[in-house]
MARBAKE-657870 format. One line per 3 residues: for each residue x, y, z of N, C-alpha, C. Coordinates in nm, 2 decimals, decimal comma. Each point is the difference from the previous one (the first is absolute). Last residue first. Layout:
N
X:Y:Z:X:Y:Z:X:Y:Z  ...
***
This chain:
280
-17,51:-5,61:4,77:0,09:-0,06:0,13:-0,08:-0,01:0,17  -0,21:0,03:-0,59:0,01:0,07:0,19:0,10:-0,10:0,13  0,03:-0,07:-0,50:-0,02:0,18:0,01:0,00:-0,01:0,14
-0,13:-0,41:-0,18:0,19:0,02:0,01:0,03:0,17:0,01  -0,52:-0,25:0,11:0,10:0,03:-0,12:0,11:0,03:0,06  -0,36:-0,23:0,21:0,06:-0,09:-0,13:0,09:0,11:-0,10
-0,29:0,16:0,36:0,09:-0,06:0,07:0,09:-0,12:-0,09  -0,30:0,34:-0,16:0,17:0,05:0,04:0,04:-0,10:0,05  -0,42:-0,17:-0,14:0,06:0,08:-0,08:0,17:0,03:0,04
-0,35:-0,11:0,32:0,06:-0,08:-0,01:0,09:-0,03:-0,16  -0,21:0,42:0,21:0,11:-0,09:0,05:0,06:-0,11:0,00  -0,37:0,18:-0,27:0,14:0,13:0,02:0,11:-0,06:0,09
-0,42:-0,22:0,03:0,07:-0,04:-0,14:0,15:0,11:0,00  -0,29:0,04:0,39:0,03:-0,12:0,00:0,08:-0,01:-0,17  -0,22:0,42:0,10:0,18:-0,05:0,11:0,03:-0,11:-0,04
-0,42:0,04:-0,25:0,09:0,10:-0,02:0,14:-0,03:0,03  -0,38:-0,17:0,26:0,02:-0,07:-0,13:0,09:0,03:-0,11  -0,15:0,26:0,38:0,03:-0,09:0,04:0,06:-0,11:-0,13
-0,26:0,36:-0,08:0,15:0,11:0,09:0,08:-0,13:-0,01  -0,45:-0,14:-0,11:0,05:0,03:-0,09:0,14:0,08:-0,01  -0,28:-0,05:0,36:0,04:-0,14:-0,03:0,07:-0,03:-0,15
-0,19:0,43:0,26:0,12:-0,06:0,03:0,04:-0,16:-0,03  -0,28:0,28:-0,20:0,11:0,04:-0,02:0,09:-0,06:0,06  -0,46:-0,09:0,03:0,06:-0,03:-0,12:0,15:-0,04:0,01
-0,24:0,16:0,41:0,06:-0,13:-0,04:0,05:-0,05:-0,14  -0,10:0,42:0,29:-0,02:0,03:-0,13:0,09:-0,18:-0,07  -0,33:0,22:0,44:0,10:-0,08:-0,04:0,08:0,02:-0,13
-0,36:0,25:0,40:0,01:-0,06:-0,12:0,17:-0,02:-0,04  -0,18:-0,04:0,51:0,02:0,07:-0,13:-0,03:-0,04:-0,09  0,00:-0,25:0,41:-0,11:0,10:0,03:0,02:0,13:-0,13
0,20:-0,47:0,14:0,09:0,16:0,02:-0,10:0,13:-0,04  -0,16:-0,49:-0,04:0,06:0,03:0,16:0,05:0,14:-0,04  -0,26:-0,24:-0,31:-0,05:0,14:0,06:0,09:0,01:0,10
0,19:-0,28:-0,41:-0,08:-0,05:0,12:-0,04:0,19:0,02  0,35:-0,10:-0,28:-0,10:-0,06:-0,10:-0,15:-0,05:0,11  0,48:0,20:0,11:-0,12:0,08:-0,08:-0,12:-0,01:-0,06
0,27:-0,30:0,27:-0,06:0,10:0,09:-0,09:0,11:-0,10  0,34:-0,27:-0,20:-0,10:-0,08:0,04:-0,12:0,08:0,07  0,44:0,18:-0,05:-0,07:-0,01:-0,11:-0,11:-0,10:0,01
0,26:0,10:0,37:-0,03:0,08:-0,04:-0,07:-0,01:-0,15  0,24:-0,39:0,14:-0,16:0,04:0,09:-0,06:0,14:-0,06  0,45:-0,08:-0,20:-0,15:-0,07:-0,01:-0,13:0,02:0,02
0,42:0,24:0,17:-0,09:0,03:-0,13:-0,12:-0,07:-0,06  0,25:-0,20:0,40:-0,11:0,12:0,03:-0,03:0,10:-0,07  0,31:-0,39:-0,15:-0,15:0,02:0,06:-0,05:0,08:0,08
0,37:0,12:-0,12:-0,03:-0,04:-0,18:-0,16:-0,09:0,07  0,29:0,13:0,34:-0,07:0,12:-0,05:-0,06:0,00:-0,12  0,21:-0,41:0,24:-0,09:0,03:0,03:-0,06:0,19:-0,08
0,37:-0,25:-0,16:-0,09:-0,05:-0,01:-0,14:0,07:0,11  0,45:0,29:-0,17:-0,07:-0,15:0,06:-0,15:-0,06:0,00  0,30:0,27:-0,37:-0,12:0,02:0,07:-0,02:-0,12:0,09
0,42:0,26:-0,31:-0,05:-0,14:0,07:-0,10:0,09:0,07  0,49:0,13:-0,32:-0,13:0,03:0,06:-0,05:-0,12:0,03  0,39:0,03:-0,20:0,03:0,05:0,13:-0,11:0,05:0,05
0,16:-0,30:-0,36:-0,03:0,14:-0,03:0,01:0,09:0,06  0,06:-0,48:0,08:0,12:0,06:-0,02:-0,02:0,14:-0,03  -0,35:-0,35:0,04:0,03:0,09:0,14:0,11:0,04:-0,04
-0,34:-0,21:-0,34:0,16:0,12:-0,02:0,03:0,03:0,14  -0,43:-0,24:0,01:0,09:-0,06:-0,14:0,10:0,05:-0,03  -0,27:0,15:0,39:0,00:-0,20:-0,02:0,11:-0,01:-0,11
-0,08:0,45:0,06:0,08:-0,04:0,14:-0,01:-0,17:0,03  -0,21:0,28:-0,39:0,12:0,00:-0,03:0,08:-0,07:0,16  -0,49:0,00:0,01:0,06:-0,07:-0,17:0,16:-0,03:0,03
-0,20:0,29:0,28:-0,03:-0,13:0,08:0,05:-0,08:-0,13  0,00:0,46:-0,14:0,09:-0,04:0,14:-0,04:-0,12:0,05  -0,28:0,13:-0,33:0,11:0,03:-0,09:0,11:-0,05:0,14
-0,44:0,03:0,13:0,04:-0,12:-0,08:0,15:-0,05:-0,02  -0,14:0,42:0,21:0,01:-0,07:0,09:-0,01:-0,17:-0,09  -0,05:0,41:-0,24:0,14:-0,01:0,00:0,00:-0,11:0,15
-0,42:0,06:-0,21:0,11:-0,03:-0,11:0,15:0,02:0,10  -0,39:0,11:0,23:0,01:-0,13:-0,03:0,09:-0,09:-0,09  -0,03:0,50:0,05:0,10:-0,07:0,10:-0,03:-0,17:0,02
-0,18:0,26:-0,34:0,13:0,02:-0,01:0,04:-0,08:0,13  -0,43:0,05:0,00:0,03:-0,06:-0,14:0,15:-0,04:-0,01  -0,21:0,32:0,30:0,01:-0,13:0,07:-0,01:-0,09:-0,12
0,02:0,49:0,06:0,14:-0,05:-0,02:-0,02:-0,15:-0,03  -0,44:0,36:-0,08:0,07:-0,09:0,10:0,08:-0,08:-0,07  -0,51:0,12:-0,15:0,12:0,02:0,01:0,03:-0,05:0,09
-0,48:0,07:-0,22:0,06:-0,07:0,05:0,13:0,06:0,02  -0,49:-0,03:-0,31:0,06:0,13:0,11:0,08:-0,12:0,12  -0,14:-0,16:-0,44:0,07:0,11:0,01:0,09:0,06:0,10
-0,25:-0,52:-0,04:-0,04:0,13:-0,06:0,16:0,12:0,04  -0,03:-0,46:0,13:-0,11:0,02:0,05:-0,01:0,21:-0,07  0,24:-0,40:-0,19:-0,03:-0,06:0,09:-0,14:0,05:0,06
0,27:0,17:-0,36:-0,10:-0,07:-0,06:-0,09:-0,08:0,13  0,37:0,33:0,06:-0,12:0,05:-0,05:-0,12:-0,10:-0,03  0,38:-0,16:0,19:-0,06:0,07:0,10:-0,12:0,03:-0,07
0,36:-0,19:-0,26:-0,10:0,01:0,04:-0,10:-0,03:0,08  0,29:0,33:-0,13:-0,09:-0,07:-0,15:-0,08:-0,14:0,10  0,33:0,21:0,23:-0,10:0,09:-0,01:-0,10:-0,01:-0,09
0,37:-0,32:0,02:-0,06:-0,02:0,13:-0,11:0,10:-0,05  0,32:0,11:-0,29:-0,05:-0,12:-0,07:-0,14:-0,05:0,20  0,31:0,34:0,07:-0,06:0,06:-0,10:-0,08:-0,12:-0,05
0,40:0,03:0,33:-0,13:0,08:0,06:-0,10:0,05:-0,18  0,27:-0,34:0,00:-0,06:0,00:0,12:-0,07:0,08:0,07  0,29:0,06:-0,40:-0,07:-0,11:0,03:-0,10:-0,05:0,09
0,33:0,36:0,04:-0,09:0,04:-0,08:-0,07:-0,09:-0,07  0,29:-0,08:0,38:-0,07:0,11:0,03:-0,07:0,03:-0,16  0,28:-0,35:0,01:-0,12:-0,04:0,11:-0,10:0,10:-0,05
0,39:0,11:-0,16:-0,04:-0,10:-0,08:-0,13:-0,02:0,08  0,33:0,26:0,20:-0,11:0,07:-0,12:-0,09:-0,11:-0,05  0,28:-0,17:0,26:-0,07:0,01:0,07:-0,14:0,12:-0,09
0,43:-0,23:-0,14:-0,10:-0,09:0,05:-0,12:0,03:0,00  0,40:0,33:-0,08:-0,10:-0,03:-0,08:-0,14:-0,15:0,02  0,34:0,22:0,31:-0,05:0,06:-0,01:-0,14:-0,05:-0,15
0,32:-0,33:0,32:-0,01:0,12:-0,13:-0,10:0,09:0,00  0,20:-0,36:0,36:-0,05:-0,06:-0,12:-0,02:0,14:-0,10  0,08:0,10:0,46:0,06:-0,14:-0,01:0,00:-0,04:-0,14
-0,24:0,40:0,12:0,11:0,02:0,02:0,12:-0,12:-0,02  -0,50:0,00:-0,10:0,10:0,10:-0,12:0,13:0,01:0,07  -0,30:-0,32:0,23:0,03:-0,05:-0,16:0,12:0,15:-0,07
-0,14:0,03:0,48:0,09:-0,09:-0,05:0,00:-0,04:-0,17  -0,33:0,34:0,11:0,13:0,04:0,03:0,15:-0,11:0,01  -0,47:-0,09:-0,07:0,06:0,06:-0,10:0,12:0,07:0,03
-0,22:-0,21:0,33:0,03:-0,07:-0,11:0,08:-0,01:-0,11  -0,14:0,27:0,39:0,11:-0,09:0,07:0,01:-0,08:-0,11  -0,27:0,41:-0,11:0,13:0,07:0,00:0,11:-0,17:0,08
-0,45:-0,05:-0,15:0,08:0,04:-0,11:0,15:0,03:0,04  -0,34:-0,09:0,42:0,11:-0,13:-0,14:0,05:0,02:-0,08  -0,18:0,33:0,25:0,11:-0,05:0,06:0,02:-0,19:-0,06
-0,36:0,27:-0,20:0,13:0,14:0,00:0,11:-0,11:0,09  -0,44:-0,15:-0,01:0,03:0,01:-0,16:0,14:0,05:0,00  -0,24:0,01:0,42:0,01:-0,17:-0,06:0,12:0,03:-0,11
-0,15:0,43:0,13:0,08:-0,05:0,08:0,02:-0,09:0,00  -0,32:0,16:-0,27:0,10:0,05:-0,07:0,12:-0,07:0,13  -0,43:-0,12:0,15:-0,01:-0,04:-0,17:0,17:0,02:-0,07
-0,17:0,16:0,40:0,03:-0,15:0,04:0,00:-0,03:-0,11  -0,12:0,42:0,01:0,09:-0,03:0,05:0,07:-0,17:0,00  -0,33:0,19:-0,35:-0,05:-0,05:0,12:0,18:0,03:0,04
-0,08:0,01:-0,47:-0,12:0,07:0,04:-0,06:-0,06:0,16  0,42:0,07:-0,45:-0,08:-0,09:0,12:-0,11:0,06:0,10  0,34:-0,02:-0,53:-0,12:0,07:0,10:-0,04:-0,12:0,11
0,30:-0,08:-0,36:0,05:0,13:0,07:-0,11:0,07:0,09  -0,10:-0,33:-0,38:0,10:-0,04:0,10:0,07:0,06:0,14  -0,27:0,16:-0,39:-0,06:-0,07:0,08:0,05:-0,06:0,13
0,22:0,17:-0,40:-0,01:0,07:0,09:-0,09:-0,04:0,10  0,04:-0,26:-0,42:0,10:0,00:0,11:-0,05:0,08:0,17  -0,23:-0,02:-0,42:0,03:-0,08:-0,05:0,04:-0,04:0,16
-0,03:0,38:-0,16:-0,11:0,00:0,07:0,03:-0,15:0,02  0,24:0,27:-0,32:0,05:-0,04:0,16:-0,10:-0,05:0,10  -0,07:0,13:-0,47:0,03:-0,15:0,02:0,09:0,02:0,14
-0,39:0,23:-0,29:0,04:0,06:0,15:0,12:-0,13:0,03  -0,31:-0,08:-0,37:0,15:0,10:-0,03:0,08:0,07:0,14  -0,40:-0,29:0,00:0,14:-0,09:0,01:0,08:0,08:-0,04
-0,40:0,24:0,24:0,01:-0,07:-0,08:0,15:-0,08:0,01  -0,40:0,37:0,24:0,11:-0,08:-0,03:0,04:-0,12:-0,07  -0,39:0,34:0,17:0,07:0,05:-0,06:0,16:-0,08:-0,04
-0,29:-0,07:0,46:-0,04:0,02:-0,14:0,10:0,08:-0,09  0,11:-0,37:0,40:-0,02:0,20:-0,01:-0,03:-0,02:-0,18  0,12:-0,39:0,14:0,00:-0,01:0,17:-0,09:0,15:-0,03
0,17:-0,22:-0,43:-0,11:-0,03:0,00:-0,07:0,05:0,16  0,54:-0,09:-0,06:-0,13:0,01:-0,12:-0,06:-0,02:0,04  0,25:0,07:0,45:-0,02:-0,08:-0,18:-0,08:0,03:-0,08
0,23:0,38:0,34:-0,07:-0,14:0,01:-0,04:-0,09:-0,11  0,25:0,50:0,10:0,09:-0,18:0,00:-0,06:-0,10:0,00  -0,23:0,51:0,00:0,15:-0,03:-0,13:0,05:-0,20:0,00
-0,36:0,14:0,29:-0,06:0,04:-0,12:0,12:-0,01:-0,12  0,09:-0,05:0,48:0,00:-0,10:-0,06:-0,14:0,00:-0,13  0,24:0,38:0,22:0,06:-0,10:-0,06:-0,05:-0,15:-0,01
-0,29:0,38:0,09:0,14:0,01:-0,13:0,07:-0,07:-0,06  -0,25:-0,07:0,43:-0,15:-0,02:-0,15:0,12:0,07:-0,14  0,19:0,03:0,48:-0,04:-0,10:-0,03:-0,06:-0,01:-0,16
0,14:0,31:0,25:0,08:0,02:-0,07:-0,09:-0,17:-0,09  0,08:0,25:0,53:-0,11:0,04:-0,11:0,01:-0,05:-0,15  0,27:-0,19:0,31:-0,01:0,13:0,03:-0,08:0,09:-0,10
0,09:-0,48:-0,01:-0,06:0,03:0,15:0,03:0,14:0,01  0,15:-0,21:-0,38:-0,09:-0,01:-0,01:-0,15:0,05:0,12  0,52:0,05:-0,04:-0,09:0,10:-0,08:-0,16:-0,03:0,01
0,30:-0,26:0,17:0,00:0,09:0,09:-0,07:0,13:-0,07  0,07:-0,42:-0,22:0,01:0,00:0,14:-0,11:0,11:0,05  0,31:0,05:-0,35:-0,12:-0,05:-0,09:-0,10:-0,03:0,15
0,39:-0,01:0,13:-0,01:0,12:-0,05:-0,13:0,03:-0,08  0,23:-0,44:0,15:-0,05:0,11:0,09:-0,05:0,16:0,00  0,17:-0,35:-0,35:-0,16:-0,02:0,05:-0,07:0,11:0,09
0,46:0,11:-0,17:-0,11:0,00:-0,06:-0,14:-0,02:0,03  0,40:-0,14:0,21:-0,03:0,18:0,02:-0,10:-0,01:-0,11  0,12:-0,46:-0,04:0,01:0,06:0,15:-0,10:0,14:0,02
0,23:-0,11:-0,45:-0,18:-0,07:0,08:-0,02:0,06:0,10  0,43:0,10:-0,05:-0,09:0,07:-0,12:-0,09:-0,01:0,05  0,26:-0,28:0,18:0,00:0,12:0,08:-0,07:0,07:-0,06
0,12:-0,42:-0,22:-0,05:-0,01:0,19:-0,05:0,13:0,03  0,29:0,05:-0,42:-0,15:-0,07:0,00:-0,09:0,00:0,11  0,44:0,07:0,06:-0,07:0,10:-0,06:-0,11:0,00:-0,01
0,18:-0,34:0,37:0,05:0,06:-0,11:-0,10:0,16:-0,05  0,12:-0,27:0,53:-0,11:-0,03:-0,14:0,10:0,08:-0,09  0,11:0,01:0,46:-0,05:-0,21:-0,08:-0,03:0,03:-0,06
0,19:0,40:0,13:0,11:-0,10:-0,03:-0,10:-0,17:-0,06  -0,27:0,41:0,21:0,08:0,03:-0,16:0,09:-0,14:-0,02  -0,18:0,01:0,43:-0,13:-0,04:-0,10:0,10:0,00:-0,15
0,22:0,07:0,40:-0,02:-0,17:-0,05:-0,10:-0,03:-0,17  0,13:0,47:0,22:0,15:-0,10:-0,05:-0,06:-0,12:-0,07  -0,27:0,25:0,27:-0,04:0,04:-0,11:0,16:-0,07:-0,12
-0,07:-0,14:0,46:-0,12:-0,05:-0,09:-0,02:0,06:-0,11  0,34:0,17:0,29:0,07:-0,16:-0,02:-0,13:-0,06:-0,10  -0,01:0,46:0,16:0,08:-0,02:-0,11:0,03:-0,14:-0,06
-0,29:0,08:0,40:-0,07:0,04:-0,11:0,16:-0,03:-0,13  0,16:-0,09:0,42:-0,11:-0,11:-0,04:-0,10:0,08:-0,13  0,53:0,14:0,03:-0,17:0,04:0,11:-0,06:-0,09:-0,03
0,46:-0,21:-0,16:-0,04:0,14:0,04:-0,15:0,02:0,10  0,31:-0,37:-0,13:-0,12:0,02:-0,06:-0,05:0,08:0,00  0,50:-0,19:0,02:-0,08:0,09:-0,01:-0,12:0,00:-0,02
0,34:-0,38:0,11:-0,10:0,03:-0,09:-0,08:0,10:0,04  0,52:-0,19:0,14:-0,08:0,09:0,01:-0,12:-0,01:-0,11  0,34:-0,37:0,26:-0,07:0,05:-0,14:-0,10:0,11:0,03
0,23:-0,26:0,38:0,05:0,12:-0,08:-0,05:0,03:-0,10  -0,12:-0,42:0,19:-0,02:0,09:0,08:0,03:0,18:-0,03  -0,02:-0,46:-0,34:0,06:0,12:0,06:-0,05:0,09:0,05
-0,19:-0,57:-0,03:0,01:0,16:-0,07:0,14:0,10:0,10  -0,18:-0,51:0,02:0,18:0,08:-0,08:-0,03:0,14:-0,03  -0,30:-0,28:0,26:0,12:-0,05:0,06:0,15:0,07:-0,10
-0,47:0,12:0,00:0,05:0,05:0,14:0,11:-0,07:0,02  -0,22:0,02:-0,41:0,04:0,12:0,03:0,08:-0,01:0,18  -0,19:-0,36:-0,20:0,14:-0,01:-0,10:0,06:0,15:0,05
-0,44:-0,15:0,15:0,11:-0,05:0,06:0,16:0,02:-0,03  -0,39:0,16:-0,28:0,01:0,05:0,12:0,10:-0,05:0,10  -0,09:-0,19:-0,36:0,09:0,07:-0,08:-0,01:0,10:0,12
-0,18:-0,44:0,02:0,10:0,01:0,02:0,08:0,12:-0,07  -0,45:-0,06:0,06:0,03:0,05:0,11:0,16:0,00:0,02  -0,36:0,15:-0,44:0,09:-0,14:0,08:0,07:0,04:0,18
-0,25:0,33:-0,42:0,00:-0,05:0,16:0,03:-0,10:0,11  0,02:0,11:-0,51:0,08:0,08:0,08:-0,02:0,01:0,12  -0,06:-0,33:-0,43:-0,06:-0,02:0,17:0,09:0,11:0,08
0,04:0,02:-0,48:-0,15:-0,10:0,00:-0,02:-0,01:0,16  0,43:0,26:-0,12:-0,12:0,07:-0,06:-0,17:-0,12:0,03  0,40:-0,20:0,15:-0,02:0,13:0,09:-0,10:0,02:-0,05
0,15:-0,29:-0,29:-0,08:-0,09:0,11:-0,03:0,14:0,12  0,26:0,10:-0,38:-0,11:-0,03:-0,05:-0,09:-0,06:0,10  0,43:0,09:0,11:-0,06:0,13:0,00:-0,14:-0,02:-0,05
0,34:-0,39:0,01:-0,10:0,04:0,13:-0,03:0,15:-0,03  0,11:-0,16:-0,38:-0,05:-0,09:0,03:-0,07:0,05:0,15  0,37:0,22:-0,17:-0,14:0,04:-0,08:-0,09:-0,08:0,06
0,41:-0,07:0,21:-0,04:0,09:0,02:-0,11:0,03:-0,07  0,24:-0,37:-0,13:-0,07:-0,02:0,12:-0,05:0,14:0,06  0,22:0,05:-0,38:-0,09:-0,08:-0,06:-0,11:-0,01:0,13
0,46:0,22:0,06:-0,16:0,08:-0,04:-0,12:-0,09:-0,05  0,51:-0,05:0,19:-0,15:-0,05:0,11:-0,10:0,07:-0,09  0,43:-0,02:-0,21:-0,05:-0,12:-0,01:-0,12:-0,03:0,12
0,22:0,44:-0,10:-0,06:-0,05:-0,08:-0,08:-0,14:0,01  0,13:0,40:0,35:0,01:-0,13:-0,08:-0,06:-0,08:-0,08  -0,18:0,37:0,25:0,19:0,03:-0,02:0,03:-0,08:-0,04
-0,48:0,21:-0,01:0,04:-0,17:0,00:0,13:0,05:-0,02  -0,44:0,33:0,09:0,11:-0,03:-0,11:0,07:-0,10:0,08  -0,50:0,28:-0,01:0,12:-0,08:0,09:0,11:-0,07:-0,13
-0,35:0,47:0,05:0,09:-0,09:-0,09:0,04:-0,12:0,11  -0,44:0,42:0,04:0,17:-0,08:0,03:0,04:-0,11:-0,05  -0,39:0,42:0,02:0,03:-0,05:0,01:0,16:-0,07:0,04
-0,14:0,33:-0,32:-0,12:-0,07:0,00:0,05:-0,15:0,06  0,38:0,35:-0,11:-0,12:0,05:0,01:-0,15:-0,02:0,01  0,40:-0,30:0,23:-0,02:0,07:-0,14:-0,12:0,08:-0,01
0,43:-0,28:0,33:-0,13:0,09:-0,01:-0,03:0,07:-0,12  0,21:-0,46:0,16:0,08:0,08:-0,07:-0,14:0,12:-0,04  0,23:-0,47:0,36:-0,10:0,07:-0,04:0,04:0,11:-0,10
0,23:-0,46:0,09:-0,02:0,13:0,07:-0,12:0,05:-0,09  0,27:-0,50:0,13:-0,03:0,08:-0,11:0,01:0,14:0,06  0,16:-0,55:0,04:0,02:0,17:0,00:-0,08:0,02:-0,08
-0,06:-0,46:0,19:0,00:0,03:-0,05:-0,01:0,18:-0,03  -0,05:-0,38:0,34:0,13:-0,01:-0,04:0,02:0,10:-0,14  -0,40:-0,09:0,27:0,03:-0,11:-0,17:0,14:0,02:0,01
-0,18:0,32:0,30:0,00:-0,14:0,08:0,04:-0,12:-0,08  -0,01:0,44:-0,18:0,10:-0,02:0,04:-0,02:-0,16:0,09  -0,39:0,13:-0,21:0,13:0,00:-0,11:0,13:-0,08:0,09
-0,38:0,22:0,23:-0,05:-0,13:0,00:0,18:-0,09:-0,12  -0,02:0,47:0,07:0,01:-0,03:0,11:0,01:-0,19:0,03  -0,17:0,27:-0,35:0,16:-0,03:-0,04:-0,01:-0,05:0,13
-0,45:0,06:-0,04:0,06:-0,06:-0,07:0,16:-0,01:0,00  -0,16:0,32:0,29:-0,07:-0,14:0,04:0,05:-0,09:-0,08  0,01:0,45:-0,17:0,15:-0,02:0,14:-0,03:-0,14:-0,03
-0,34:0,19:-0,21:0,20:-0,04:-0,12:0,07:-0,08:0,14  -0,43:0,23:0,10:-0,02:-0,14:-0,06:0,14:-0,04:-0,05  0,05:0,44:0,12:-0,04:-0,11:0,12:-0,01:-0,14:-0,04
0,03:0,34:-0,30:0,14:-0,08:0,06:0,01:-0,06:0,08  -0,40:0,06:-0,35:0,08:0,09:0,07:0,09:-0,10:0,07  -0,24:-0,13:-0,41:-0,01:0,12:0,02:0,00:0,08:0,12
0,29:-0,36:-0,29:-0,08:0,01:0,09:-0,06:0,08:0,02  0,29:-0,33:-0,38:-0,01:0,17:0,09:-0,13:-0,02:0,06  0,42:-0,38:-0,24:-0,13:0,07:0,01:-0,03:0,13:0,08
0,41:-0,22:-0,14:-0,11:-0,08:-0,03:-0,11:0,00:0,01  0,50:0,21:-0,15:-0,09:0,06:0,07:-0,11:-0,14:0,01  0,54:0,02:0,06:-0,10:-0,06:-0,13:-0,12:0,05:0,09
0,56:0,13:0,03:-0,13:-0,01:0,07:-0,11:-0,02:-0,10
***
């Protein structure tokens, strides 16, 4: 059995082999600590098997992989999901990585500190040079930590469920190290500059996640074999959303440096990996 790619849950797995067997082509599923394996029983269908798994991952909503369920799925296949809370906290851990989840609990935490009295501490310890008196470039996390602060619900909840639907395909599908890569690029050179843009007092993920929604629309035109992809429409409604910062419609402040600087980041980093022989 030849592995070709992984999913991050079984449901999505079923649909795909399902669609498989209609190719005439065996396989099965193979449950892993992050996720699921599909594996290929014969050698000579795996070429044609990578190929259509690469076209799944770019259009997982096709209507012929739905049809493919009703005319070959097994009525008998048990997929456990357990309680609906178990099945979301299943989903959340399995699509992301270490990385993913670190940030993740982190922002939120930094978060939650900030709204319980706590505020003027922490962001007297994490805001940029120059945001709080008394700081300098020896402080050199200041550089970053910026990045980790949000300061609106709607701000850390934007920021938080892309890192974790972006970032989480890049580190589970593609490596853990991609995604460091983004993450400390992206969230640091963008904050340079922000600073210069509109001064100090600023933050937020949204450097990074412009960087990894590049980094995924890059790699799902030029590598769809990686196993990541940004349809087109959500890679424009990042757009828009970046456009919008540059108008009063959203009624906030913006930190558009960063995010076009987040943006410009993804784009080379991916189109970088997608030219190298490392990332399968």
């Amino acid at each position: 059995m030849i592995e070709i790619g992984r999913l991050p849950n079984s449901r999505a797995a079923q649909a795909f082999v399902d669609y498989l067997k209609g190719e005439r082509i065996d396989c099965q599923i193979q449950p892993l600590p992050q996720g699921v394996a599909i594996l290929v029983l014969r050698e000579q269908d795996v070429e044609q098997a990578r190929k259509e798994f690469a076209h799944f991952i770019a259009h997982p909503y096709d209507n012929k992989y739905l049809q493919a369920s009703w005319e070959h799925g097994d009525t008998n296949a048990k997929l456990d999901y357990g309680a609906p809370s178990l099945q979301l906290f299943t989903q959340f851990i399995t699509g992301a990585g270490p990385i993913t989840l670190i940030i993740f609990g982190l922002c939120t935490l930094i978060y939650a500190a900030m709204n319980l009295g706590f505020a003027s501490p922490v962001y007297q310890a994490l805001s940029y040079f120059g945001a709080v008196p008394g700081t300098g470039v020896s402080q050199f996390w200041r550089v970053f930590t910026p990045s980790l602060l949000h300061f609106s619900a709607m701000h850390i909840i934007f920021n938080l469920l892309w890192w974790w639907y972006l970032g989480g395909k890049i580190e589970t599908r593609i490596g853990t190290a991609p995604l460091l890569i983004l993450l400390l690029v992206a969230g640091t050179l963008p904050n340079v500059v922000q600073y210069y843009v509109s001064g100090p007092n600023f933050g937020g993920l949204s450097g990074v996640v412009y960087a990894v929604a590049g980094y995924t629309w890059v790699m799902g035109l030029r590598k769809p074999e990686a196993g990541i992809g940004l349809p087109p429409s959500y890679m424009g409604f990042m757009l828009i959303w970046l456009a919008l910062g540059f108008t009063d419609f959203l009624g906030i402040s913006v930190a558009n440096g960063a995010h076009i600087g987040g943006l410009l980041i993804g784009l080379a980093q991916g189109w970088f990996d997608s030219r190298s022989k490392y990332v399968q």
